[in-house]
LODOZA-533203 format. One line per field, with one value per residue (C-alpha): residue in three letters; x, y, z; residue number from 1. Coordinates in Angstrom, 3 decimals. Example, Ala and Ser with C-alpha at 12.3 -4.5 7.8 and 13.67 -1.06 7.14 Angstrom:
<sites>
aa: [ala,ser] $
east: [12.300,13.670] $
north: [-4.500,-1.060] $
up: [7.800,7.140] $
i: [1,2] $
</sites>
This chain:
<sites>
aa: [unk,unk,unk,unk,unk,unk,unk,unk,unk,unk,unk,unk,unk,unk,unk,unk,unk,unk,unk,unk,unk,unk,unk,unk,unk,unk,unk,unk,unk,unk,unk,unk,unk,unk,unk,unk,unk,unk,unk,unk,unk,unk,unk,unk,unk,unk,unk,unk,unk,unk,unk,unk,unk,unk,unk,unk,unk,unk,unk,unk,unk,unk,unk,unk,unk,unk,unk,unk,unk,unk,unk,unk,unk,unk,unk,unk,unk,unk,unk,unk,unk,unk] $
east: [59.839,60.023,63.259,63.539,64.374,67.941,68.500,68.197,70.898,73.375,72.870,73.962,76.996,77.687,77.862,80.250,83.185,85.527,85.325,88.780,91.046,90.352,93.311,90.892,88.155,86.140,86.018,82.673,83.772,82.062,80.410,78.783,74.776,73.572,71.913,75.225,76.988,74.349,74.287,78.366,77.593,74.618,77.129,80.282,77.435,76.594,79.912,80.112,82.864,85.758,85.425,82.127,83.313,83.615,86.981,87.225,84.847,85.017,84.323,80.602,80.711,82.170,79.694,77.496,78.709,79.174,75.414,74.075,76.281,74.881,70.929,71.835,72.847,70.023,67.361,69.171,69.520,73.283,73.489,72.633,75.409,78.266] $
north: [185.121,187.030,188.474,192.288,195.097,195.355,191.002,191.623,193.961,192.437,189.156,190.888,192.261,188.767,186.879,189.331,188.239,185.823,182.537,181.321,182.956,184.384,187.061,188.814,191.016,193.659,197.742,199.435,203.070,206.410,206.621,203.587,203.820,204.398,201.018,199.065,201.245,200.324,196.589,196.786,198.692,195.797,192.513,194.483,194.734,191.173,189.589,188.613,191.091,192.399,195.871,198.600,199.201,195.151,193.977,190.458,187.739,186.058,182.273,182.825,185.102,182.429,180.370,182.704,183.043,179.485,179.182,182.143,181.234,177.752,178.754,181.548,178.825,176.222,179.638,180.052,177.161,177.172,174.592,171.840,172.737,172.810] $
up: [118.969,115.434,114.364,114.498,112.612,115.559,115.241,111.278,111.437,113.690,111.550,108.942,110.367,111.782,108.593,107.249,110.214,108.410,109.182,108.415,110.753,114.511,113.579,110.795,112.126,110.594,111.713,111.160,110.489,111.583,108.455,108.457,108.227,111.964,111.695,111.308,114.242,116.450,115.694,116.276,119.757,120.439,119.727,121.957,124.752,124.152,124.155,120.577,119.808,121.033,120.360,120.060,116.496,115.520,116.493,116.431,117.113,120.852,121.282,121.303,118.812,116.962,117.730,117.009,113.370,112.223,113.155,111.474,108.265,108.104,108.865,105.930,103.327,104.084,103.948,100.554,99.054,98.648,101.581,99.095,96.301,98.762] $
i: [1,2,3,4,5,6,7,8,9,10,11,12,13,14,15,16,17,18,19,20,21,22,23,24,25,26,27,28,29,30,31,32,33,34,35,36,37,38,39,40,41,42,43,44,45,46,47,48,49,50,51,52,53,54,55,56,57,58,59,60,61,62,63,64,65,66,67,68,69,70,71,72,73,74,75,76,77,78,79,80,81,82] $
</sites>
């Protein structure tokens, strides 16, 4: 299984969620490129958020994150300054 173009994008919004508090969340605003809307819309159908528009991360969302940050700084390289 690849990633596509819709996994890319919902990645990306992913690994933007803080990490350091469940009380912070993000809000993807009406202006937001249609791309980003839709990957907010995707993870609230999917369970990893709370709300269509971001909201907060649930548990697997969570999850979701911590795993998406890590694969992100191996991929990088940053994994092996930390």
């Amino acid at each position: 299984m690849l990633y596509t173009p819709d996994i890319v994008d919902e990645m990306n919004l992913l690994v933007k969620f803080p990490m350091h508090s469940n009380m912070e969340g993000i809000k993807v605003h009406s202006d937001a490129s249609p791309a980003v809307i839709s990957a907010a819309q995707r993870l609230y159908a999917k369970g990893l958020v709370t709300e269509e528009d971001g909201g907060y991360l649930t548990y697997s969302g969570h999850q979701v994150v911590e795993k998406a940050k890590s694969t992100l700084r191996i991929l990088t390289g940053t994994a092996a300054k930390e």
